[in-house]
LUMPA-740501 format. One record per residue (C-alpha): residue in one letter; x, y, z. Coordinates in steps of 0.02 Angstrom, whole numbers, plus 32768, in hexadecimal, padded with zeros to 4 digits. Layout:
# residues N
AXYZ;...
END
This chain:
# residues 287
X81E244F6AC6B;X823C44F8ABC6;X81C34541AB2E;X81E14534AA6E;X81C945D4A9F3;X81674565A986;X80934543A9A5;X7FF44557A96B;X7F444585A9DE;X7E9845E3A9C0;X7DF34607AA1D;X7D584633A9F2;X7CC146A4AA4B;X7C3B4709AA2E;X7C1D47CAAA41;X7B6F4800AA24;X7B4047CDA973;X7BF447C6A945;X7C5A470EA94B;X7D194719A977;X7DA946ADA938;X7E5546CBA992;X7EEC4675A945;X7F954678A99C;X802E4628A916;X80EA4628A94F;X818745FCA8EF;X823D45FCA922;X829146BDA933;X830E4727A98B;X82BE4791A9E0;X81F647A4AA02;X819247E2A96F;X80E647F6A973;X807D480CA8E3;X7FCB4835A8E0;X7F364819A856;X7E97486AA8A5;X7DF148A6A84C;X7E094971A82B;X7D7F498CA8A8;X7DDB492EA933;X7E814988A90D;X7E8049F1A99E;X7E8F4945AA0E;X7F3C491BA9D5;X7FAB4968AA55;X7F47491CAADF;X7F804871AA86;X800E488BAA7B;X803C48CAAB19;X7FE14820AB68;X804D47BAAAF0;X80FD4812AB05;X80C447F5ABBE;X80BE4728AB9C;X813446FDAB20;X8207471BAB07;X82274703AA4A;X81DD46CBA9B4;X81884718A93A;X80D44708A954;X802A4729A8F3;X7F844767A93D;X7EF54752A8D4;X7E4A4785A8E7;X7DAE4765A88F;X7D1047B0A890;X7C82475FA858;X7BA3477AA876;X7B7946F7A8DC;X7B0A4687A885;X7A7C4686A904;X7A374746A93D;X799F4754A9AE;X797247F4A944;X79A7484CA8AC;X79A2490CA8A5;X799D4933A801;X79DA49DBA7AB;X79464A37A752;X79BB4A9CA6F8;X7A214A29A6BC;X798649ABA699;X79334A39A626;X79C34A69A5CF;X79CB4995A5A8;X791C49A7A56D;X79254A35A502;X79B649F7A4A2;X796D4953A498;X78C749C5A441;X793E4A08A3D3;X7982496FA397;X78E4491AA37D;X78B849A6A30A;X7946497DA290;X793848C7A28C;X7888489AA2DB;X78C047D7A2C2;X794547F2A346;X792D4799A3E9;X78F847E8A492;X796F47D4A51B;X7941475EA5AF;X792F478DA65D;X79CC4714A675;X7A384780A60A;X79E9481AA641;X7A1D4807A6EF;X7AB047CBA6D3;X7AD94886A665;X7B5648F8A6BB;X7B144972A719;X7A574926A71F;X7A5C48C5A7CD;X7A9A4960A84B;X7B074904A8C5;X7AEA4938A990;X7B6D49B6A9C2;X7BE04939AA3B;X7C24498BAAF3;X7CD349C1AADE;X7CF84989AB8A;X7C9A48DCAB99;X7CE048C0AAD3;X7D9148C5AB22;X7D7C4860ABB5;X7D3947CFAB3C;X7DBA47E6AACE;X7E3D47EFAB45;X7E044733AB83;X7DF046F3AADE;X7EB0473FAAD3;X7ECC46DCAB6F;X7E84462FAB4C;X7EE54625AA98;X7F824664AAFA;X7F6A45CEAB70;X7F704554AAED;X7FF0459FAA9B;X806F45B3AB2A;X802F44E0AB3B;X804944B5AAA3;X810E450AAAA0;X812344BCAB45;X80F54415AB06;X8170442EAA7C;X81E84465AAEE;X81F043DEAB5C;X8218436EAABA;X82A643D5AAA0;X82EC43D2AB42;X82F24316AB29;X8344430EAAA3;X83CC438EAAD4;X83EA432CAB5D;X8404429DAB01;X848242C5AABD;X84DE431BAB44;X84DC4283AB88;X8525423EAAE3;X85A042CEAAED;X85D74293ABAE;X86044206AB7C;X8657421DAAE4;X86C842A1AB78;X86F64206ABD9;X8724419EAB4B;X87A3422EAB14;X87E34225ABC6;X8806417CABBC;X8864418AAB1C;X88C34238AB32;X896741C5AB8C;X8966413DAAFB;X897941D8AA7E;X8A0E4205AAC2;X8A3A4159AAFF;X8A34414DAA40;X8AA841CCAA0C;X8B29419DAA87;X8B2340EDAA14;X8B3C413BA978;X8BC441BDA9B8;X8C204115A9E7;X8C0640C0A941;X8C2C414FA8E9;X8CDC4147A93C;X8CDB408FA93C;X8CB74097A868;X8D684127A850;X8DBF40B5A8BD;X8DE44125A95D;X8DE040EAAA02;X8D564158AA5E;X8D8D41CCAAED;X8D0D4194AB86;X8D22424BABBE;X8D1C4298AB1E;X8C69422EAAE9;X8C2D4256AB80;X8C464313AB6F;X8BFF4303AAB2;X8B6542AEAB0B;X8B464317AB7F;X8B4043A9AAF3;X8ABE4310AA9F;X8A634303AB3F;X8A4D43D8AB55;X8A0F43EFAAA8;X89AA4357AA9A;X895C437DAB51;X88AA4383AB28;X886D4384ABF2;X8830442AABF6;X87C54422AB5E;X877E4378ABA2;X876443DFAC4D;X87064476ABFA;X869243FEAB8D;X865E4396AC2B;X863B445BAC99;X85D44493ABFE;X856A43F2AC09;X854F4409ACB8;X852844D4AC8D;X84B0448EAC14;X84474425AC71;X843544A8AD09;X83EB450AAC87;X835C449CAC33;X834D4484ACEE;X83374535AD13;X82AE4544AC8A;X827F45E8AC53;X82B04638ABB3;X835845DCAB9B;X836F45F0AACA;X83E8467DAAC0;X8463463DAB72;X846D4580AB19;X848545C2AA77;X85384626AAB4;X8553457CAB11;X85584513AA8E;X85D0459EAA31;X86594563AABC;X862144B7AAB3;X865744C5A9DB;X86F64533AA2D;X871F4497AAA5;X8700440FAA0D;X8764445FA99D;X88004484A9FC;X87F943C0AA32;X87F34391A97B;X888C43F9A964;X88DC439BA9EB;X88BA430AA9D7;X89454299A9E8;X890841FDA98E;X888141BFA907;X87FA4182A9A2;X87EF4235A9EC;X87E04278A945;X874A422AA92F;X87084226A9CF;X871342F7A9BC;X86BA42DDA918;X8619428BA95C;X8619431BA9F4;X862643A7A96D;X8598433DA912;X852F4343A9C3;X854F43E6A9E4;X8509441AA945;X846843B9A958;X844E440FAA0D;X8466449FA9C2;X83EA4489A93C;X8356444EA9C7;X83A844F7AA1F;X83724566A99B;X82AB4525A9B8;X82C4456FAA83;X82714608AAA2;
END
């Protein structure tokens, strides 16, 4: 299966009194960067991440971000009797100064850092939940890039097809070119008056006929297409192999354009360097 670099998935549980949002983004890049936004407190869970994600994905740089959040139903609250004192005295104080000022609710007192005293969480069971949170957002992530890349498989492969057969057509047309030149060698002598030399023409032709001789190009183009589809066939992470292959299919184009013996082949190794170049754009989205 083919995958893109490019997708979007996150996942949700809950740890204790704590609720957990796990976001997975990828974009298009080179090589496989991973990038990681995690509480300070869960810091010391990065590297078991990453080593799960460099262990599922090939390239693109990706973001892991984690949120933290009090769930917003607990069974119990344990609250902090220094912390809740140290609230009260201060609120004492203030109420001394400006005796109009209004008491704080139990709403906003609970919701004061440090008040509520969260329950210590089990290092070990803590990782095992986040490791299958990590794993359901992975899943839909690795979908939603193999959705993606399934749609650009498709299209890549429409156009090789466009690509064959713009091949054949130049196969077809590579004897009128130099049918073509033979005709204006012979006006050419016709026009300064000079009766042609049948072996002489036929010697310049030949020299026509080696430099106009686009075969092997033609023959190249047509083993590339075949290279390329045994590769989206193959699946895997195919990005980097098709992106050299479509360097030799721009080498192939170009050196037909060169060549090209005659207006029709000129443009018909126009619209393959104009195919080419749209492959390789869908290429660049292949992990």
């Amino acid at each position: 299966m083919i995958h893109s670099m490019t997708g979007f998935a996150s996942a949700q549980t809950q740890i204790g009194a704590r609720l957990l949002r796990l976001e997975l983004r990828s974009v298009n890049g080179r090589f496989l960067d991973l990038y990681f936004r995690l509480p300070e407190d869960w810091r010391s869970f990065e590297p078991l991440l990453r080593e799960r994600l460099q262990k599922a994905l090939a390239r693109g740089k990706i973001e892991c971000r984690l949120e933290v959040q009090s769930a917003p139903v607990q069974a119990a609250l344990t609250l902090d009797a220094v912390a809740l004192q140290a609230l009260a005295l201060t609120q004492t104080e203030i109420h001394r100064h400006l005796p109009e000022a209004a008491s704080l609710t139990v709403g906003e007192i609970l919701r004061w850092p440090g008040v509520v005293r969260e329950a210590e969480l089990d290092p070990e069971e803590t990782q095992r939940r986040l490791l299958e949170l990590l794993e359901a957002a992975l899943a839909e992530l690795l979908a939603h890039r193999a959705r993606e890349g399934e749609a650009l498989a498709a299209a890549i492969r429409e156009r090789a097809t466009a690509i064959a057969e713009l091949v054949e057509r130049a196969r077809a047309l590579a004897p009128e070119a130099v049918e073509a030149q033979r005709r204006k060698l012979l006006e050419a002598l016709e026009a300064l008056g000079q009766t042609p030399d049948p072996q002489r023409v036929e010697q310049e032709v030949a020299l026509v006929a080696q430099r106009l001789d686009v075969a092997e190009e033609l023959d190249r183009l047509s083993s590339h297409l075949q290279e390329l589809e045994r590769t989206l066939t193959r699946g895997g992470p195919v990005g980097k192999r098709l992106d050299f292959l479509l360097q030799e299919f721009n080498r192939e184009a170009n050196t037909l354009a060169s060549k090209a013996g005659s207006l029709a082949l000129s443009r018909l190794a126009l619209e393959m360097k104009v195919l080419i170049e749209q492959i390789r754009e869908q290429v660049q989205n292949l992990e």
